[in-house]
C-alpha positions in Angstrom: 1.4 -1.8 -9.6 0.0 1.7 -9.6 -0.3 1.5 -13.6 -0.6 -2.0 -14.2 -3.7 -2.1 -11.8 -5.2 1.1 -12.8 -4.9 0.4 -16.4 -6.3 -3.6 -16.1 -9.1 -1.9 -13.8 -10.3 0.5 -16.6 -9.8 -2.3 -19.6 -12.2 -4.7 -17.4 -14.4 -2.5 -16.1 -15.0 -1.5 -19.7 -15.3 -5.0 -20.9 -17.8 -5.8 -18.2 -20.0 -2.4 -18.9 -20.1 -3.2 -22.5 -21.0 -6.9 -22.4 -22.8 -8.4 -18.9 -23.1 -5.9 -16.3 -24.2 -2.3 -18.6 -25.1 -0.4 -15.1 -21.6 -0.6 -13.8 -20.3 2.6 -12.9 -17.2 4.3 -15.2 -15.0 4.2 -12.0 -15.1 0.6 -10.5 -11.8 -0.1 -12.0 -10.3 2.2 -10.3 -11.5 1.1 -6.7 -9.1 -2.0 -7.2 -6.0 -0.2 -7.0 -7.3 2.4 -4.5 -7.8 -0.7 -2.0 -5.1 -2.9 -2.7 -2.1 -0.5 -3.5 -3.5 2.5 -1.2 -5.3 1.2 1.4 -8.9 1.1 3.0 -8.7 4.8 4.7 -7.8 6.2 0.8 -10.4 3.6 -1.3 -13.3 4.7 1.5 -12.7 8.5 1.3 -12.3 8.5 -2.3 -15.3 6.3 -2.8 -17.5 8.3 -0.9 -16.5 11.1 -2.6 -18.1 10.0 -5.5 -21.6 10.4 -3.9 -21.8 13.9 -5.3 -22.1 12.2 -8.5 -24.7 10.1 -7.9 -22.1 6.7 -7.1 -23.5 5.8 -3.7 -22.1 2.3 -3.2 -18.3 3.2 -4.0 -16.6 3.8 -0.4 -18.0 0.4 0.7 -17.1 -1.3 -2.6 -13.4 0.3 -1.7 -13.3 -1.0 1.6 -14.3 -4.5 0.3 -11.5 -4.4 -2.8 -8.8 -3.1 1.1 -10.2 -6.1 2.9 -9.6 -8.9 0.2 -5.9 -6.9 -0.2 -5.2 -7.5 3.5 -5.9 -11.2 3.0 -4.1 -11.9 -0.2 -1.2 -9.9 1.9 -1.1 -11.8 4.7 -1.1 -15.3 3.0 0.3 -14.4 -0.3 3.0 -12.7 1.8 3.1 -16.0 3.8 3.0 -18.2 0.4 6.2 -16.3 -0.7 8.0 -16.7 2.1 8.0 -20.2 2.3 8.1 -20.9 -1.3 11.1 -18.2 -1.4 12.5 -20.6 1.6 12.0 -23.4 -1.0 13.7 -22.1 -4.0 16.6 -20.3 -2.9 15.3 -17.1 -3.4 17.0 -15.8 0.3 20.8 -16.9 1.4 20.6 -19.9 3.2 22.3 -18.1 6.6 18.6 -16.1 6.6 16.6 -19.5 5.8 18.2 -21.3 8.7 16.9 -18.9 11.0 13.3 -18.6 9.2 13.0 -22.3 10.6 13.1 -21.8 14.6 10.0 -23.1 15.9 8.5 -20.1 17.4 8.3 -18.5 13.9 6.5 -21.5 12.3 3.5 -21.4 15.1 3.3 -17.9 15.5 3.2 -18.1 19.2 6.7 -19.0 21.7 6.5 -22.1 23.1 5.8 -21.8 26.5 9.4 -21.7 28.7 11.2 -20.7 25.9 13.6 -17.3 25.8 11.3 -14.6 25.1 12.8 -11.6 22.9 12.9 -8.1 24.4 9.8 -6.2 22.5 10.8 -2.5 22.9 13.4 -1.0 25.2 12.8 2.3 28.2 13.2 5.2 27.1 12.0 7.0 29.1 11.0 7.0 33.3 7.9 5.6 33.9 7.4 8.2 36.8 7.5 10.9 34.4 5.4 9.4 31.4 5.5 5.8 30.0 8.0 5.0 27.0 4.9 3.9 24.7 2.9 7.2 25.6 6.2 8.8 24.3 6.6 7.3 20.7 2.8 6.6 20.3 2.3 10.2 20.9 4.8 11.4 18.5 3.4 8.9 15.7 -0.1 10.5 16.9 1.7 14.1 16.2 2.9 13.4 12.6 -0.7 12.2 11.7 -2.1 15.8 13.3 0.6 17.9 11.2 -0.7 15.3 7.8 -3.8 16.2 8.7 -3.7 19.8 9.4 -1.7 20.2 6.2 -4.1 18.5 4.3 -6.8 20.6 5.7 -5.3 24.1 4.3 -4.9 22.2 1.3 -8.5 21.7 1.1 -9.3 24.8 1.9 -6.9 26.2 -0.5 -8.2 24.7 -3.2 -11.7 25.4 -2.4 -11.3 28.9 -4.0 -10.5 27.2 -7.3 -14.2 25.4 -7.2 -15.9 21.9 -7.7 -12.3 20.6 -9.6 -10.1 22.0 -6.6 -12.7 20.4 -4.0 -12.4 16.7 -5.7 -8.8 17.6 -6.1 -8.7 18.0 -2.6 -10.9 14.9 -1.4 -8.3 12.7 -3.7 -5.2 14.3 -1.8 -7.0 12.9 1.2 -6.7 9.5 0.1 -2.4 9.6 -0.2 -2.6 10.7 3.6 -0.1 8.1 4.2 2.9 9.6 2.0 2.2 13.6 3.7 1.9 11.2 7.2 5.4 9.2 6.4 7.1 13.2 5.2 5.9 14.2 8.8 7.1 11.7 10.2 10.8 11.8 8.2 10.3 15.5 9.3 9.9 15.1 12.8 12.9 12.7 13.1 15.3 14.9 11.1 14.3 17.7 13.6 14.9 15.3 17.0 18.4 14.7 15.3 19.0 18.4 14.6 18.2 18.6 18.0 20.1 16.1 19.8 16.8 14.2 21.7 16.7 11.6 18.6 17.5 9.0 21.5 13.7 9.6 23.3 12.7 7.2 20.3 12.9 3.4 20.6 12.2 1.8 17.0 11.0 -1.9 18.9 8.3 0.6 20.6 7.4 1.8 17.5 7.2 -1.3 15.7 4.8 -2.4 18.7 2.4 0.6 17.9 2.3 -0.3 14.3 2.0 -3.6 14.7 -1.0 -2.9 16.8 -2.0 -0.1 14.3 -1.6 -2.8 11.4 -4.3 -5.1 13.3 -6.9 -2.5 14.4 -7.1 -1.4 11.2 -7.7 -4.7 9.2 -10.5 -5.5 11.8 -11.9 -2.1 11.2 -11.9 -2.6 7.5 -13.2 -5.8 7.2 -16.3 -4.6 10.3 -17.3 -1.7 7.8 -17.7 -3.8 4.9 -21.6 -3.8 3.5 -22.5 -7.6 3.1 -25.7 -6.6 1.1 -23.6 -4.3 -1.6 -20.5 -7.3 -1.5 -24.2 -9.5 -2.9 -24.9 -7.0 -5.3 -21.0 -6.5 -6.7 -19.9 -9.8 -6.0 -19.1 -10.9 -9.8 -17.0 -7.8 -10.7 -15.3 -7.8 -7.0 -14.0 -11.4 -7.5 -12.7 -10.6 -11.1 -11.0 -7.8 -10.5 -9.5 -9.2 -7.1 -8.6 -12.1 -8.5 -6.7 -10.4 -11.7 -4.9 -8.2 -9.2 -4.0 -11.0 -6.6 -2.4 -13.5 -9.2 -0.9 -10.1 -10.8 0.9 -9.5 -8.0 2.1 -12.6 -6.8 3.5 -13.0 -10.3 4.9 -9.5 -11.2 6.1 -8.5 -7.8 8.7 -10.9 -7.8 9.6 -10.9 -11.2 10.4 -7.3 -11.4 11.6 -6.9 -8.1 14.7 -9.2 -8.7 15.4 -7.8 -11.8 15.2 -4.1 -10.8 17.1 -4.6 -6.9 21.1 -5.6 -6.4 20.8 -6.2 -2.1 18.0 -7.2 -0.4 15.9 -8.8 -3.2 13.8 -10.9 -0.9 13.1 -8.3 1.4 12.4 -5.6 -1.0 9.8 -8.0 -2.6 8.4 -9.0 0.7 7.5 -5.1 1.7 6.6 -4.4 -2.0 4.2 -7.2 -2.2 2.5 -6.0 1.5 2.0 -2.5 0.3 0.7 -3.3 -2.7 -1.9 -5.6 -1.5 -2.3 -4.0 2.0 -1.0 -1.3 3.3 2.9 0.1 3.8 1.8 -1.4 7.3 1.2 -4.4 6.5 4.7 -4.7 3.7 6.7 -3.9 7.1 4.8 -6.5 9.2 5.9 -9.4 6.4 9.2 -7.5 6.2 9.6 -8.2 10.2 9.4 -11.8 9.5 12.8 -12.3 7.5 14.0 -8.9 9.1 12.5 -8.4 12.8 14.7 -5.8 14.0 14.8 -3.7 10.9 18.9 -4.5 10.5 18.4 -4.0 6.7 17.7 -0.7 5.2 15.0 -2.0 3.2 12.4 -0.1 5.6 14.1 3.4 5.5 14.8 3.2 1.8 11.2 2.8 1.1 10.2 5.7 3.6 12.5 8.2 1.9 10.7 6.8 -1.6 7.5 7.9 -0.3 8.3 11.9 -1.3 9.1 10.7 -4.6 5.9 8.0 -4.9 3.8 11.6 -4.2 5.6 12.9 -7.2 4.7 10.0 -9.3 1.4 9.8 -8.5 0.5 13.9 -9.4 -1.2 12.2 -12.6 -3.4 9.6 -11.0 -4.6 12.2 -8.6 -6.0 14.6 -11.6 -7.1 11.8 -13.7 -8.6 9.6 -11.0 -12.5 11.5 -11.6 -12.1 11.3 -15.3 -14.3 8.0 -15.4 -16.7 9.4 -12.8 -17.2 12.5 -15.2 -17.6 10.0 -18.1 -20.4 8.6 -15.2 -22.0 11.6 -15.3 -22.2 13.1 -18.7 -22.2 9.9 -21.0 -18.8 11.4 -22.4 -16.9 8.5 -22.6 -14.1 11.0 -23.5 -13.5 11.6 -19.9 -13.0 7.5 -19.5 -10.6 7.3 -22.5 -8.6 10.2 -21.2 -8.0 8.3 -18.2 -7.5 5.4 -19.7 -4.7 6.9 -21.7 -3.2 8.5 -18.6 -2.7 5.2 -17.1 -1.1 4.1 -20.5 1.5 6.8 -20.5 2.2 6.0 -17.0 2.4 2.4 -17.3 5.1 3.2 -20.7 7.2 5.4 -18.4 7.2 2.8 -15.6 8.2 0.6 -17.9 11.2 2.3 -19.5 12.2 3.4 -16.2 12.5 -0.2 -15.3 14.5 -0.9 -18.1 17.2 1.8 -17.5 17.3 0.8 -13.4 17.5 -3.4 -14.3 19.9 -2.6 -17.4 20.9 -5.9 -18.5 19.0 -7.6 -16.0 15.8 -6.4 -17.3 14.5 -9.6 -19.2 17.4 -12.4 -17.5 15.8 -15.6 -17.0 12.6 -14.4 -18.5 10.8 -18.1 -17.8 11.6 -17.7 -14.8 9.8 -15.5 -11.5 12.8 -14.9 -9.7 15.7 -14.4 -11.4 19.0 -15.5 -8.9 22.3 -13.7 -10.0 24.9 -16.1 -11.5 
């Protein structure tokens, strides 16, 4: 979704410069992926870094492109769970259980069992379980953040190119965030305390984390620059919402051998949302996490930082082109998401193997 986004962003946002709306900046294209695949905290600080080159309205328009991803997330997600249910695309063991009744409201009826949320692991005397795992989430986002401070200020000394660098490092915080956290784990393992952490606790802070942060995004949006975007916002959202409701699945049961439903289920969230919000929509076929779908995708996030090296230097090519009129700088980037998009795709080909194009009319393609 990285390249496919990226690379429809650019082709649109060209077609719109050239034909109905000429003052659109070079960039806009490239706020679409930023908010749906990254996330409102990376569109708004890569958006606003843009100010330096005269784009004022970007970090808003990136929060606005975030806010429309959380909502496709939530009821796409919702959409392809139920129309998964439908269709067989889950074993019918998992879909019986999809059906209890406090699921489908969203709320426990009243005198029903109530689950256990998290578990003590700590005494309350001392300090309070949640104060425990929230703080040591809180202390992987500190060692992200400090890291990506000396980054900054390490590539300060190479000049203006090392400073954007630097500002579009910020906007991955997540992945250096989910390495901490990996990190942090490994090290309470290596040191035999591993059992202080209780993963329902967690998933209680990031649940909670998940919904502040939607209501944030959606509070900072700029109603008067939505008015003034509103054309070019819908098409590109639009484009990128029936992209993904489409592609996600197709490729996801081509490409997987376990898990297919839940894989696409967490795909689908982070690339609308946030990873946040994939693992909220992955909690509703998988609540207690008894999968590995969750911890497979947290060990990808090193390698999606790899991946993602090229978008990071090419992402202020169009805002160059912006600037100077070169619309060098634009094809450049363009052809960066090209290449990217032709490696994703023959990388897909050698993981799906003869799965690649099976049932081919069809979205979700069931083994036989």
């Amino acid at each position: 979704q990285y390249a496919i986004q990226t690379v429809t962003g650019l082709i649109l946002t060209f077609i719109m410069i050239k034909t109905f709306i000429p003052d659109l900046f070079h960039s806009f294209g490239w706020l679409m992926p930023l908010g749906f695949v990254l996330g409102p905290g990376q569109a708004f600080s890569i958006g606003e870094g843009w100010r330096v080159a005269g784009i004022e309205d970007a970090g808003s328009i990136g929060l606005t492109f975030a806010a429309i991803g959380f909502i496709v997330a939530s009821f796409g997600g919702v959409f392809l769970i139920n129309y998964g249910i439908r269709k067989g695309w889950m074993s019918k063991e998992r879909a019986e259980a999809m059906n209890k009744q406090g699921i489908k409201r969203g709320v426990y009826p009243r005198g029903s069992r109530l689950p256990v949320g998290s578990l003590l692991t700590t005494d309350s005397e001392a300090i309070d379980s949640l104060t425990l795992n929230g703080g040591m989430v809180f202390i992987a986002y500190i060692a992200a953040f400090l890291f990506l401070k000396f980054m900054g200020w390490a590539l300060g000394f190479i000049g203006p190119t090392g400073e954007r660098l630097a500002t579009n490092l910020w906007g991955i915080g997540f992945i250096f965030a989910a390495i901490a956290g990996l990190g942090m784990k490994s090290l309470l393992r290596v040191m035999k305390i591993d059992h202080i952490l209780d993963n329902q606790t967690l998933n209680r802070v990031s649940g909670f984390s998940v919904d502040f942060m939607v209501t944030a995004a959606i509070a900072a949006i700029s109603i008067v620059i939505v008015q003034q975007y509103w054309l070019p916002i819908l098409i590109l959202s639009a484009t990128a919402t029936i992209g993904c409701l489409v592609q996600i699945p197709w490729f996801t049961s081509r490409i997987f051998k376990d898990y297919q439903f839940d894989r696409m289920l967490l795909i689908f969230g982070a690339c609308t949302g946030t990873l946040s919000t994939g693992l909220a929509l992955l909690r509703v076929v998988d609540p207690e996490f008894e999968t590995p779908v969750a911890s497979d995708y947290a060990y990808a996030s090193g390698i999606t930082f790899v991946l993602a090296i090229p978008f990071i230097l090419s992402i202020n090519l169009p805002v160059r082109a912006f600037e100077t009129g070169n619309m060098l700088y634009f094809w450049l980037a363009l052809g960066v998401g090209l290449a990217y998009l032709l490696f994703v795709f023959v990388s897909y080909l050698l993981l799906a193997r003869g799965r690649a194009f099976a049932s081919s009319g069809q979205v979700w393609h069931k083994e036989k």
